[in-house]
C-alpha positions in Angstrom: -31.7 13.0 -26.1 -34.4 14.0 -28.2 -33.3 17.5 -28.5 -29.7 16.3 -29.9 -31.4 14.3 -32.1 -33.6 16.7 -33.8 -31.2 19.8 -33.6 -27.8 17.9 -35.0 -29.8 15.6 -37.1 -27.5 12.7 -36.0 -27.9 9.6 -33.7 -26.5 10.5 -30.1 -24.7 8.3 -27.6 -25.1 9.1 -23.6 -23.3 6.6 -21.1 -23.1 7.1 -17.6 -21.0 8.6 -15.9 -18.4 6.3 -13.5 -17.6 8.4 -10.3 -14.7 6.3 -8.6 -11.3 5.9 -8.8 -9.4 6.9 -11.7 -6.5 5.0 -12.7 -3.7 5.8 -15.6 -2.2 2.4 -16.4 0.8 2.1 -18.7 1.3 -1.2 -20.8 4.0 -2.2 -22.8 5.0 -5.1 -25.3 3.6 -7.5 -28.0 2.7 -11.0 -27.1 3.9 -11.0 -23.3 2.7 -7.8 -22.3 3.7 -5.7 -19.0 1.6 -3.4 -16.8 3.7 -1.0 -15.2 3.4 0.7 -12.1 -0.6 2.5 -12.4 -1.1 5.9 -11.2 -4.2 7.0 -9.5 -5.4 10.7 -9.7 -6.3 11.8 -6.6 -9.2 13.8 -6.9 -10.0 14.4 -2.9 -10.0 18.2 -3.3 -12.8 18.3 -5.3 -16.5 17.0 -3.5 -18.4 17.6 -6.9 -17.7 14.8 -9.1 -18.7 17.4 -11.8 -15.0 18.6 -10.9 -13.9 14.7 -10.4 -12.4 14.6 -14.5 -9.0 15.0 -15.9 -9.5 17.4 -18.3 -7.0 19.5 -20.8 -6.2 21.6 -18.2 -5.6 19.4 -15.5 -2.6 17.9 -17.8 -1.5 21.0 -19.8 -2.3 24.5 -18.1 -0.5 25.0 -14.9 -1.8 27.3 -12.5 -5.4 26.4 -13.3 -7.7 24.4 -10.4 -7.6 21.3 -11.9 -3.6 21.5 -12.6 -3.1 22.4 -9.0 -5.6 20.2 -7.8 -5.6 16.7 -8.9 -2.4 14.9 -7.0 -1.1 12.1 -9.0 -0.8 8.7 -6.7 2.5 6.7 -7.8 2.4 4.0 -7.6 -1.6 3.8 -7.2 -2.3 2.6 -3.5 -3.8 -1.0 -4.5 -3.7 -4.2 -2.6 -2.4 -7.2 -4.6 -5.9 -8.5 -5.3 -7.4 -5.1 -6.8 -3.8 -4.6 -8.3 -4.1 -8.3 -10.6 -7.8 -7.2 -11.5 -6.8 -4.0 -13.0 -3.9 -5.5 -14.7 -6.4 -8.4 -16.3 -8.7 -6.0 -17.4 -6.3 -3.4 -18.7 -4.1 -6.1 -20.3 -7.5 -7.5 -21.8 -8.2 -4.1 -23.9 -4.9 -3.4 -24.9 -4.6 -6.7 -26.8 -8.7 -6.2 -27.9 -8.0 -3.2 -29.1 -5.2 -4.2 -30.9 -2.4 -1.9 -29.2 1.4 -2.5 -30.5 4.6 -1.4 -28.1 3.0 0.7 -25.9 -0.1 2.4 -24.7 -2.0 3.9 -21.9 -5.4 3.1 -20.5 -7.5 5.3 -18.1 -9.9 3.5 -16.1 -12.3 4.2 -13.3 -13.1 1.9 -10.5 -16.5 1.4 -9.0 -18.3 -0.7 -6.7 -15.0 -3.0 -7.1 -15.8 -3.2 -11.3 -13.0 -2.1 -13.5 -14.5 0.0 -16.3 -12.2 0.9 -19.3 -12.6 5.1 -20.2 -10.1 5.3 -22.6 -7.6 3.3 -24.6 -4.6 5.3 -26.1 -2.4 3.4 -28.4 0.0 5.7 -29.6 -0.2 7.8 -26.0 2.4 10.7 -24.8 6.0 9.4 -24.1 7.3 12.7 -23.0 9.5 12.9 -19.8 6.8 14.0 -17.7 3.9 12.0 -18.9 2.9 9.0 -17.0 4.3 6.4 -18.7 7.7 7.8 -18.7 7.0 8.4 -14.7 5.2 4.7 -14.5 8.5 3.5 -15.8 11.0 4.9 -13.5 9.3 3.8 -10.7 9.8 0.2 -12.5 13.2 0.7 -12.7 13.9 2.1 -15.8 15.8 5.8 -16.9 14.0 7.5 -19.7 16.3 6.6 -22.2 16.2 2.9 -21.0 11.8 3.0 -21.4 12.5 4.9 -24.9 14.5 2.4 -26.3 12.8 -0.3 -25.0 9.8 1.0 -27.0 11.9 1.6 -30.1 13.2 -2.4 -29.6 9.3 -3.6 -29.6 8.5 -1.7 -32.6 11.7 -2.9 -34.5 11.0 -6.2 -33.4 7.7 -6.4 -35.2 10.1 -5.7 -38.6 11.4 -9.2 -40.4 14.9 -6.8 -40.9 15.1 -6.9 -36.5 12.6 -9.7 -35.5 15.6 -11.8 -34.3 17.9 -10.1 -32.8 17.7 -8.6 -29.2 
């Protein structure tokens, strides 16, 4: 700590790092808001936790170990009880954080404690990305989950904020 201190000449933040469970949890609306199916990454290949981390390649270079490696679990094997936890805590920091239409949370589990990693409000809607994949397994096509976002959104506008 002392030696990031003196050699960036800026305060420095350490936390500690959460090996458990990692969770990918997709949220949606404004007001009422819906948790969609999680995903857990399965990280059972790897026995350093060092390796235990989605990282850029793991989502975005295939062929690399962590690409290859990291299964994604869909819909995450939870029982109901650990399943309404996540949900309360995810549901929690989207509205804390101030989240609009959409967004994805990644959280680890450990010891049975919910700990948020990341909240990303404006997070990737592609076809292949995990909310899109979340959303099918709810029962809705890509176009339906896309224009469901687009009807939040618009809803939030005086113009559309009465009609469905």
């Amino acid at each position: 700590m002392s030696y990031i201190i003196d050699a960036y000449h800026q305060p420095a933040l350490v936390e500690d790092f959460i090996d458990g469970r990692e969770f990918h949890v997709s949220l949606w609306g404004n007001g009422r808001i819906e948790m969609l199916p999680p995903a857990e990454m399965d990280f059972s290949l790897f026995s350093d936790f060092h390796d235990r981390l989605c990282t850029h390649d793991s989502k975005c270079v295939p062929g690399s170990l962590h690409y290859e490696g990291i299964q994604t679990l869909l819909p995450a094997p939870l029982s109901g009880e650990e399943l309404q936890a996540l949900g309360k805590v995810c549901m929690s920091a989207y509205m804390a954080v101030g989240c609009r239409d959409y967004g994805r949370l990644d959280v680890r589990s450990r010891d049975g404690v919910y700990y948020v990693l990341d909240v990303n409000p404006n997070a990737d809607i592609s076809a292949d990305a995990s909310l899109a994949c979340a959303a099918e397994i709810a029962g809705y096509s890509y176009g339906q989950a896309g224009s469901r976002i687009v009807r939040l959104a618009a809803r939030r506008h005086p113009v559309w904020a009465t009609q469905d």
